[in-house]
C-alpha positions in Angstrom: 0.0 0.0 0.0 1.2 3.3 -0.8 1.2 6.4 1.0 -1.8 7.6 -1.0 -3.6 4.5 0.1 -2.9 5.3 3.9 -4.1 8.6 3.3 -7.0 7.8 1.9 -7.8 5.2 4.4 -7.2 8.0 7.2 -9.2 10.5 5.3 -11.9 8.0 4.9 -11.5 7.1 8.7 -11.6 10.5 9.9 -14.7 11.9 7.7 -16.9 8.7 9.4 -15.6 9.1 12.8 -16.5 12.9 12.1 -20.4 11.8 10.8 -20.9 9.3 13.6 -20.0 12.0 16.1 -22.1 14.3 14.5 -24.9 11.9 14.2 -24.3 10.8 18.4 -24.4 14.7 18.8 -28.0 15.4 17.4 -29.2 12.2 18.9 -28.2 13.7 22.1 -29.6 17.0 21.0 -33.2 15.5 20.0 -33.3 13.5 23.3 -32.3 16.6 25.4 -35.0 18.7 23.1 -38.0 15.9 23.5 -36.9 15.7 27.4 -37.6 19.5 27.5 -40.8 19.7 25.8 -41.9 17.0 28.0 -41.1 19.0 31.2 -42.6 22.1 29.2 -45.8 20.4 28.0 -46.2 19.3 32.1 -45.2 22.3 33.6 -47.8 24.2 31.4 -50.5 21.0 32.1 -50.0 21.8 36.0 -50.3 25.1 35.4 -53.8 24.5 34.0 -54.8 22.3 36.8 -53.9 24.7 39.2 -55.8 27.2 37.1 -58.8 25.5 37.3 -58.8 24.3 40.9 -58.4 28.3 41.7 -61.4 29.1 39.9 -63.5 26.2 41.2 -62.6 26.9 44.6 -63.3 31.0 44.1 -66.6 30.3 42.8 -68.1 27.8 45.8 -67.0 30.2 48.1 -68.9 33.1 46.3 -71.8 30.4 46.0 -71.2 29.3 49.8 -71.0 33.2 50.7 -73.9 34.1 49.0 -75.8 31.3 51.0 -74.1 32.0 54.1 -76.0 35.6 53.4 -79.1 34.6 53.3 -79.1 32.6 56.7 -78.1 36.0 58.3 -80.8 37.5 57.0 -83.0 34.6 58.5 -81.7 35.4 61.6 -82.2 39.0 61.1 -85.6 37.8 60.3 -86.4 36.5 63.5 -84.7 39.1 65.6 -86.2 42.2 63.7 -90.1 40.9 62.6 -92.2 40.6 65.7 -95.9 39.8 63.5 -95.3 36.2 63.1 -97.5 36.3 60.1 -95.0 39.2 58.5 -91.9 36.9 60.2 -93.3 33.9 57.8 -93.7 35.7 54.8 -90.2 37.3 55.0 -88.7 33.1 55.7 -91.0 32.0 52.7 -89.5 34.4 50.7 -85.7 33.8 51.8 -86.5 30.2 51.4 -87.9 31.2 47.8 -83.9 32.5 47.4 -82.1 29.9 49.0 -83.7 27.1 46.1 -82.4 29.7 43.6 -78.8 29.7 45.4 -78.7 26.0 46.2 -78.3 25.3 42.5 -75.2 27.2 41.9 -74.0 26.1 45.1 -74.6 22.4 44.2 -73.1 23.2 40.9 -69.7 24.8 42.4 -69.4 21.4 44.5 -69.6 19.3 41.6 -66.8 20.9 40.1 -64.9 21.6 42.5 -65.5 17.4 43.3 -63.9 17.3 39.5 -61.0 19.0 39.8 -60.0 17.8 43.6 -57.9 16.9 45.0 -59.5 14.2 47.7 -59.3 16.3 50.5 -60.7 19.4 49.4 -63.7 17.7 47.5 -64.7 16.2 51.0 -64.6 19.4 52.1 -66.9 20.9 48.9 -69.3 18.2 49.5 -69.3 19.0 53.4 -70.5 22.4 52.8 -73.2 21.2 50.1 -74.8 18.9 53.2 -74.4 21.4 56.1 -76.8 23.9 53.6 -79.6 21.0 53.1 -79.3 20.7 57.1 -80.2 24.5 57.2 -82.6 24.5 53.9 -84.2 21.5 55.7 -84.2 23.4 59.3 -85.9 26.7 57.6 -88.3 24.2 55.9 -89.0 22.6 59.1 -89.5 26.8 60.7 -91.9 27.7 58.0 -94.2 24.6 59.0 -94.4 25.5 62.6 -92.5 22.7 64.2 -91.3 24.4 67.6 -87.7 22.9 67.8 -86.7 23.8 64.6 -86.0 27.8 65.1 -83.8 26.3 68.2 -81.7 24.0 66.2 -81.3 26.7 63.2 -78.5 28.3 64.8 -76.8 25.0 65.6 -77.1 23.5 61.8 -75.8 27.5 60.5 -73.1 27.7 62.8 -72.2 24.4 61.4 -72.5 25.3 58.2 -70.3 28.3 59.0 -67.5 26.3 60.2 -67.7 23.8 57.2 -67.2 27.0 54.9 -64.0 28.3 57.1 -63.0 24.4 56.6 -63.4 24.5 52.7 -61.2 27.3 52.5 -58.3 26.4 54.6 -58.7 23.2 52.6 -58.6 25.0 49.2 -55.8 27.7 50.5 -53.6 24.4 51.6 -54.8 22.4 48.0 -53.1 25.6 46.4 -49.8 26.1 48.1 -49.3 22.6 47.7 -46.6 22.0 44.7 
């Protein structure tokens, strides 16, 4: 073999070993580039979820606020109407409201149910139950049964607490990473 043959042979060696180093290179490159979109396309699908759980969670506690409202002015009812036929028209009309706010409300617990996590759903579905117990209490009021105005405070300071409960469990559903 003559020197041109070596030469050739080295050339030859050199331009492959330059290709297959090239080729390892943007195999590396198009792992490292799919790995990043990966973490990119999660990142921005956490993001989302997070979104959503934040606006869930704002709009049951408007829905639970608005509720929450509207046993205050119960108990304003009862403190400030002394005609107990005026007292049961003004209930029979705030009962008229709360069936116009319970559907909302039921509807902010469902999707807040959806979107979680466990913990906070209990929580969503907690507050949905504590309202019956007062829609069912006011119901019970507004039909004369003597024990119910007694155990309305009880079931809305419950349903009080269950609300405060929601939204510690939402705030710690949110700072969670």
């Amino acid at each position: 073999m003559g020197v041109g043959d070596n030469a050739m042979w080295v050339a030859a060696f050199t331009g492959g070993t330059a290709v297959f180093a090239s080729w390892v290179t943007n195999l590396g490159n198009v792992r490292a580039a799919r790995v990043q979109v990966e973490a990119s396309v999660q990142a921005q699908h956490r993001g989302r979820v997070r979104e959503l759980r934040r606006e869930a969670y704002l709009e049951l506690m408007e829905r639970a606020h608005v509720t929450g409202e509207l046993y205050r002015r119960i108990v304003d009812a009862f403190h400030e109407i002394s005609s107990p036929d005026q007292q049961l028209a003004r209930l029979e009309d705030l009962r008229s409201e709360l069936r116009e706010a319970y559907a909302p409300l039921m509807q902010s617990v469902r999707v807040v149910v959806l979107e979680g996590p466990s913990t906070t759903a209990i929580e969503a579905q907690a507050v949905l139950d504590a309202a019956l117990k007062v829609n069912r209490c006011l119901w019970h009021i507004t039909r004369g049964d003597a024990d119910a105005r007694a155990r309305f405070d009880e079931v809305r300071e419950a349903y009080l607490r269950r609300q405060e409960r929601f939204v510690e469990s939402a705030r710690a559903a949110m700072e969670a990473p």
